[in-house]
N, C-alpha and C positions, 0 to 999 in steps of 0.2 A: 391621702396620697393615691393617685392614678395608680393601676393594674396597667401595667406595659406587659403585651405577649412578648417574647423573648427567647432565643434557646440556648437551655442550660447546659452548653457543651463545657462550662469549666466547675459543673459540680454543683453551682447554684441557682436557684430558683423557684418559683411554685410550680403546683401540678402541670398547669397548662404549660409553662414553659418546657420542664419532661416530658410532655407528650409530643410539643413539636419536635423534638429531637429525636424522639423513637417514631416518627413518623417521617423523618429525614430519611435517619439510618435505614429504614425499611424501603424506601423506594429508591434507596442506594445501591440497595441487596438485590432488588428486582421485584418486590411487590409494588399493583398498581397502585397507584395513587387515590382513585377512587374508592381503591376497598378499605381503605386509611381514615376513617373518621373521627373527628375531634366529640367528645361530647363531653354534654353537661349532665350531672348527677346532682342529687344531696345524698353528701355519707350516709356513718353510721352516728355521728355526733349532730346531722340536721345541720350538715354545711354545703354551701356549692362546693363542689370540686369537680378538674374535670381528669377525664380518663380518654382514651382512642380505642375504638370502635373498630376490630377488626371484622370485617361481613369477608365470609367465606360461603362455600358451596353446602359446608356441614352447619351452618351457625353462625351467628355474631358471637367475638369473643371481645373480653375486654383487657387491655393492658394500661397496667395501673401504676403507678410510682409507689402506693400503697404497702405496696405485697411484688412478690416476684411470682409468684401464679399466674396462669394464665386460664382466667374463669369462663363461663360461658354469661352472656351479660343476664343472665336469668339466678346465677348462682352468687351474684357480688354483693346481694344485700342493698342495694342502694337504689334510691327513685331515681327514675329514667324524665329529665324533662327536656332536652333536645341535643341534636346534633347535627353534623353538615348533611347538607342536603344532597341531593342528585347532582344538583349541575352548580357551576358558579359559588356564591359567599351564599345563597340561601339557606337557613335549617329548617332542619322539619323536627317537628315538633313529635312528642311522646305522651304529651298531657298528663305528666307526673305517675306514670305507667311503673307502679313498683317490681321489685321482681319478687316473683315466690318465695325467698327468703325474707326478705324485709317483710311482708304481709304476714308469714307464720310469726314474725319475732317478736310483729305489734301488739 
């Protein structure tokens, strides 16, 4: 079965579908849109999933449908293998860039 992106504003979905939806809400709110990034991960189970990428002045932080924390993407435990890019549908890539946690927990 095809993976349709989608937003899950009536409750149902996958990760990526929650993520466009808190990335709606948030440029609703008045965050730019470019500091709004979609990405891709492998959990903690060695799955893709994805999360949004909040890039701030203090940090990337990541928001997760996971968890209701709000981590810094160094503390989520999960490899980093790409997200949107600067301009346009490009990603730029991570090259399976773990974070500190996930490398202590191996």
């Amino acid at each position: 079965m095809e993976d349709r992106w989608d937003f899950a504003e009536d409750g149902y979905g996958d990760c990526e579908d929650y993520q466009l939806v808190k990335r709606k809400l948030l440029v609703e709110a008045g965050f730019p849109r470019r500091a709004l990034r979609m990405t891709v991960v492998i959990d903690e189970l060695g799955e893709g999933h994805a999360v949004l990428m909040v890039r701030t002045d203090r940090g990337d932080y990541i928001l997760d449908n996971k968890t209701d924390a709000v981590l810094p993407w160094h503390k989520t435990g999960y490899t980093y293998i790409k997200r949107e890019g600067n301009s346009g549908t490009a990603s730029a890539s991570f090259g399976r860039q773990a974070s500190p946690v996930m490398t202590a927990n191996r």
